[in-house]
C-alpha positions in Angstrom: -12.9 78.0 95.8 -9.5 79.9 95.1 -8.2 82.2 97.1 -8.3 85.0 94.0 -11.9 84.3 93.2 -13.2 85.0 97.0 -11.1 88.3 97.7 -12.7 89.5 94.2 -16.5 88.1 94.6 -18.5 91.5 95.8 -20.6 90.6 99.2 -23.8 90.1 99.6 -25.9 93.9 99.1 -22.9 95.7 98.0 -22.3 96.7 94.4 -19.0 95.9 92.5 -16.5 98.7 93.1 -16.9 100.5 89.0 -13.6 100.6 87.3 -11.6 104.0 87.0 -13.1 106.4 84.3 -11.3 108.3 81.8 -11.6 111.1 83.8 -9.6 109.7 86.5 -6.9 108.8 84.0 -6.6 112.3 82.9 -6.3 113.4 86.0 -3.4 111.1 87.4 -1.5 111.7 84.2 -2.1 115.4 84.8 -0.8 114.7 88.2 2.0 113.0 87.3 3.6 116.1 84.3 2.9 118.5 87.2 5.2 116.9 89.2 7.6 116.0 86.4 7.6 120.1 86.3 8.1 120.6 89.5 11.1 118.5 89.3 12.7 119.6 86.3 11.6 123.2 87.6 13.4 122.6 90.6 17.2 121.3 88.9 16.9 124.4 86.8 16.9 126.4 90.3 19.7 124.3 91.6 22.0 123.3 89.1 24.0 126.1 89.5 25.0 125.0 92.9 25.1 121.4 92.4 28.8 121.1 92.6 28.6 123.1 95.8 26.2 121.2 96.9 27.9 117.7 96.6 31.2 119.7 98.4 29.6 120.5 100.9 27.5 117.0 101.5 31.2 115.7 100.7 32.6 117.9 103.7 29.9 117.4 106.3 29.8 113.4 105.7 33.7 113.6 106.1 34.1 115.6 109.1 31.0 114.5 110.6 33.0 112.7 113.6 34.4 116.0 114.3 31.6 117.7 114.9 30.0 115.2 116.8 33.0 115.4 118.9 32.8 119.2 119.4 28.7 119.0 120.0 29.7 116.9 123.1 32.3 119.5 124.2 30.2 122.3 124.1 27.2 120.8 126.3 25.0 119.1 123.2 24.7 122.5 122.3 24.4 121.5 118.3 24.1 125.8 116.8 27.4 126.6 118.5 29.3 123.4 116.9 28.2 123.7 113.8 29.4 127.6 113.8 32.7 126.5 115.1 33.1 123.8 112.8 32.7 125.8 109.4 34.7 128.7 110.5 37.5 125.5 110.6 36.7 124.3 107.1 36.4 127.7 105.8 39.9 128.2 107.9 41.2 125.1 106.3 39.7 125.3 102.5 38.4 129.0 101.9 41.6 131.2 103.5 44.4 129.1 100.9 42.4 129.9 97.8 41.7 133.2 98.7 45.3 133.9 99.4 46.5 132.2 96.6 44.2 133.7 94.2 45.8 137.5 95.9 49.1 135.7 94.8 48.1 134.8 91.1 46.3 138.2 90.4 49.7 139.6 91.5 52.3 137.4 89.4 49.8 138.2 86.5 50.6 141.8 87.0 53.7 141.2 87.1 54.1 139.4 84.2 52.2 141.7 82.1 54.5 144.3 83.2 57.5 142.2 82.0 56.2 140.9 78.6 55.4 144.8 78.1 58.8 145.4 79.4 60.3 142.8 76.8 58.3 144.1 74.0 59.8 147.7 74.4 63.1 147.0 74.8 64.2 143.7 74.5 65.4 140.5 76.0 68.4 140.8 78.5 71.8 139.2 77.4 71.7 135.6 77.7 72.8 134.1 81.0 76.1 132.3 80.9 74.6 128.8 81.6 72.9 128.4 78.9 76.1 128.8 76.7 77.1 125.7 78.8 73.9 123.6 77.9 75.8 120.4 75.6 75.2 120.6 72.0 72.1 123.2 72.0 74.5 126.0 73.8 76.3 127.8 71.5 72.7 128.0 69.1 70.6 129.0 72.4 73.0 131.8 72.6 73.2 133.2 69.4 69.6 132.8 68.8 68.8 134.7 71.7 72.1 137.4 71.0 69.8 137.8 67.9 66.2 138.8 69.3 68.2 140.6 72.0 69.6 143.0 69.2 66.4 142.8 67.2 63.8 144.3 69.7 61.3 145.2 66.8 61.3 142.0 64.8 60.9 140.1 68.2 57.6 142.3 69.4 56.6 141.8 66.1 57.1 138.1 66.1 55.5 137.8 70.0 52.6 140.0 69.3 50.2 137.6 67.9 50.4 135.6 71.1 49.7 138.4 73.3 45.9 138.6 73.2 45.5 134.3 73.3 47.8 134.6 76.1 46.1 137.8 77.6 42.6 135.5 76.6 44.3 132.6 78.6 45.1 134.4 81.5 41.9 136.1 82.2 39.9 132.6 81.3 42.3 131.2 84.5 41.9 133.6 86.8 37.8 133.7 86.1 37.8 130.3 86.6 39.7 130.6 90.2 37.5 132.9 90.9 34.4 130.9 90.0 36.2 128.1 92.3 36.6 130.2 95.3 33.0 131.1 95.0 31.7 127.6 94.7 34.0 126.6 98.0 32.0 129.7 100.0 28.6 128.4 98.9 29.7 124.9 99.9 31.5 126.2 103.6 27.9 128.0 103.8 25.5 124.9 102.7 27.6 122.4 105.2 26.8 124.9 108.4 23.2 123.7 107.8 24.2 120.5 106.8 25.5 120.5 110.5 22.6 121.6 112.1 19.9 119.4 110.0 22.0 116.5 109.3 20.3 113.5 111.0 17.0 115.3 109.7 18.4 115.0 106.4 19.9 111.3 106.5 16.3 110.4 107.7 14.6 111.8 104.8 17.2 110.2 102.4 16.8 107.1 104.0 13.3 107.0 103.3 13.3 108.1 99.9 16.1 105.1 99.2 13.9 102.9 101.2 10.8 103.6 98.5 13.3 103.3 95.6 15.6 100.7 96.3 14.6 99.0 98.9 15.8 96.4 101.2 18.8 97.4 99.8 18.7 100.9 100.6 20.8 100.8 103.7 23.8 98.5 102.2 23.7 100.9 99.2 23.8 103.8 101.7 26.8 102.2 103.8 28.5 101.2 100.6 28.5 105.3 99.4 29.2 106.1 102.6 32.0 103.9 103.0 33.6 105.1 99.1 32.9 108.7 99.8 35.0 107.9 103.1 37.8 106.3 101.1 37.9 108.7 98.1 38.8 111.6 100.7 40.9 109.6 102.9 43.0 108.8 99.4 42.2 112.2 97.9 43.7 114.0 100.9 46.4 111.5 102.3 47.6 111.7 98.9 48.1 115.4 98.7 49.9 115.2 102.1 52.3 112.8 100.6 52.7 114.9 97.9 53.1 117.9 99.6 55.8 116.3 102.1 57.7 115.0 98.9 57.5 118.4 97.4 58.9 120.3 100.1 61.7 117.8 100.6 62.7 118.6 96.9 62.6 122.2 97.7 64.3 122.1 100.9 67.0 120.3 99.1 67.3 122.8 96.4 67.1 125.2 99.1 64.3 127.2 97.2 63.6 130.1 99.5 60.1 129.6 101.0 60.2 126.1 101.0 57.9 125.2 103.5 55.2 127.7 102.5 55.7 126.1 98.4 55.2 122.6 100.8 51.7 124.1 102.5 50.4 125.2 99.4 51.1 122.5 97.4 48.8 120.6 99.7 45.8 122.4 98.0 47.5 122.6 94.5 47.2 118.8 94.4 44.2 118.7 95.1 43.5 120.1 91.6 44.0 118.6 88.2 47.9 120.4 87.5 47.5 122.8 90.3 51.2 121.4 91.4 52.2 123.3 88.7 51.7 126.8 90.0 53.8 125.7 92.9 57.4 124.0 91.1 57.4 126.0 87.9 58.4 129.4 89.7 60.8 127.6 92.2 62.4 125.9 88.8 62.0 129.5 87.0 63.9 131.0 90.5 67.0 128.5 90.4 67.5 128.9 86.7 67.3 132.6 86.7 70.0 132.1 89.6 72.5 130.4 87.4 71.5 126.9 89.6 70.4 125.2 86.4 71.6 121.9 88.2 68.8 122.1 90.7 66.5 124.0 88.6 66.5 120.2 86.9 66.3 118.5 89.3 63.1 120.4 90.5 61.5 119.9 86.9 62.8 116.1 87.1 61.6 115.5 91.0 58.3 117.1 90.3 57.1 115.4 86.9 58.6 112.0 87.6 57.6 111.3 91.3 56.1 113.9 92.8 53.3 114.8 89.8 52.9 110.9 88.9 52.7 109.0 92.8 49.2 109.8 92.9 48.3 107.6 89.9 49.3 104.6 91.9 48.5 106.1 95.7 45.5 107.4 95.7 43.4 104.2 94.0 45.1 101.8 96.5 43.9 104.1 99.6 40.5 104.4 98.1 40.1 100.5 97.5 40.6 99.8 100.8 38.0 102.1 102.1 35.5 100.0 100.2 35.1 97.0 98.4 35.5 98.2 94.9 38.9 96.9 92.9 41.6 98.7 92.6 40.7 98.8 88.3 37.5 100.0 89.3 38.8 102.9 91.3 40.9 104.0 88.5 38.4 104.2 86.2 36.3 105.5 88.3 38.8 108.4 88.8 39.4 109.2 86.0 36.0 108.8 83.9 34.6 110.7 86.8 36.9 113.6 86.4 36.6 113.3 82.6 32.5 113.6 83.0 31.9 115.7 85.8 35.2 117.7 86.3 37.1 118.0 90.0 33.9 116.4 91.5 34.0 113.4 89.6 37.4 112.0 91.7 34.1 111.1 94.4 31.4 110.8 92.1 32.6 108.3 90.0 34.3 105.6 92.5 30.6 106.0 93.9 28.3 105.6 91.4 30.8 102.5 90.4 30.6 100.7 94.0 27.2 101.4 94.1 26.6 99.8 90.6 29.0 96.9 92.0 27.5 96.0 94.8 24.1 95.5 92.7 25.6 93.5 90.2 27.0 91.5 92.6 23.9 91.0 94.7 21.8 90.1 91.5 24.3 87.7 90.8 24.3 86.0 94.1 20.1 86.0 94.0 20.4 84.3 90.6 22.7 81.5 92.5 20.0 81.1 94.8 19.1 77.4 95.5 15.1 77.5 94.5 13.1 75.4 97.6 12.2 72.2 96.7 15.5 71.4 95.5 14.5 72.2 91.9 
């Protein structure tokens, strides 16, 4: 008799097991839209500190050796260490936004004070280099000769771009400050991070166990292994880019050079950010009458020191994983493109996760089938 026929065949004095009703139906698809509730209940709570979230998963995964190693220096006492270790990242990430948002809000002022300035009484006469610019000298001069002597007509002409750039401004500095806030909530989330973190890789492991698997730990190693590379690249490329940087500034003896060089560690760790640190070095030589190094600042900056992360930073993250170097790059940059600053780690991810399937799928398909058929 088949195998299927005895396991189903009811035994002797028992009655056949009576087939789910509607009412139990009902009841597991009730089941199921309460949960589906819950969940979509649940990302409404948190998506407003999702981003913060992934940071600071993002930080504790990366520094996690770190803290390991200060666990075992303080005794296995685990509170301490993890106390100690996000007063170091908020030392490291929180105190140069902080200070450098102090430093925008303060060239803003600034600024507003001069445009004002500028609209009351005028330009000042032109400096003599630009006289000496070839071809576009003499014209530069007389056009500016011009609004210098025509203070009315030139606040006239400038006013409509006040309020876009008064609009512009505040939009920036909002944002910044949305930015440091998100970096607190993340220095905040990766303290417990600390103390729960093998409780919290246990639990995921499970859930990607019921989801995915056998393959749940190669998928886990290959995220980890990505998320490893991304900030290896992410971060040894802004320390190449800050070292270059400060070299150009050095050079052009820009006063402050090697506090321009610190910050524009963090600057480049943002989409432009390198921008808040050159442009007023440029702006400082030019104002100087140095319009020789205030080029070669602008020219150092957008041609190596603005583009070497293009070509750095997806070589250093292929070899933290298995992904192509193609691969990386668009996984950059579509990352960044869908889900902002986050996306430079999101999207190398999701792609090396996706890769590795594909390519495990493929190699199951190869399979020889037993019996040599």
């Amino acid at each position: 008799m088949p195998e299927d026929m005895v396991a189903t065949t009811p035994k002797p004095g028992t009655a056949p097991a009576a087939a789910p009703g509607p009412r139990a139906y009902v009841q597991e698809a009730a089941g199921l839209v309460l949960l589906l509730a819950l969940a979509v209940g649940c990302f409404v709570i948190l998506r407003p500190f999702l981003a913060a979230i992934l940071w600071a998963v993002i930080l504790t995964f990366s520094t996690w050796p770190i803290y390991r190693f200060l666990v075992k220096r303080l005794g296995g006492r685990e509170g301490p260490a993890a106390v100690v270790m996000t007063l170091l990242v908020a030392l490291v990430l929180l105190l140069p936004l902080v200070i450098l948002g102090s430093r925008l809000a303060e060239g803003v002022v600034g600024l507003a004070e001069g445009i004002r300035s500028l609209l009351q009484q005028g330009p000042p006469p032109p400096p003599r280099w630009i006289a000496d610019l070839p071809f576009l000298g003499p014209d530069l001069t007389r056009a500016w000769e011009e609004m210098a002597h025509d203070g009315a007509g030139l606040a006239e002409s400038l006013r409509p771009y006040v309020g876009p750039a008064r609009d512009w401004a505040l939009a920036q500095g909002a944002a910044l400050a949305g930015g440091i806030f998100e970096t607190a909530v993340s220095v905040l989330t990766a303290f417990f991070l600390y103390v729960h973190g093998t409780a919290v890789v246990r639990m995921a492991d499970a859930v990607f166990r019921r989801v995915a698997g056998d393959r749940s730990r190669r998928l886990m190693e290959i995220a980890g292994s990505t998320i490893k590379g991304v900030v290896h690249g992410v971060l040894g490329t802004a320390l190449v880019q800050a070292v270059l940087a400060t070299a150009g500034f050095w050079v052009a003896q820009v006063p402050g050079a090697f506090l321009l060089g610190f910050l524009s560690f963090f600057l480049s760790l943002f989409p432009g950010g390198l921008l808040l640190a050159w442009i007023p070095a440029a702006a400082w030589l030019f104002a100087e009458g140095q319009r020789e190094w205030g080029i070669f600042i602008i020219i150092w900056n957008l041609l190596v020191v603005g583009t070497i992360d293009n070509f750095l930073k997806p070589y250093v993250i292929s070899r933290g994983g298995s992904l192509p170097i193609l691969m990386i790059l668009f996984g950059v940059m579509g990352g960044i493109i869908a889900f902002g600053f986050i996306g430079i780690f999101l999207g190398p991810t999701l792609l090396a996760i996706g890769y590795s399937l594909i390519q495990e799928w493929g190699k199951d398909e190869d399979a020889p089938v037993p019996g040599g058929r």
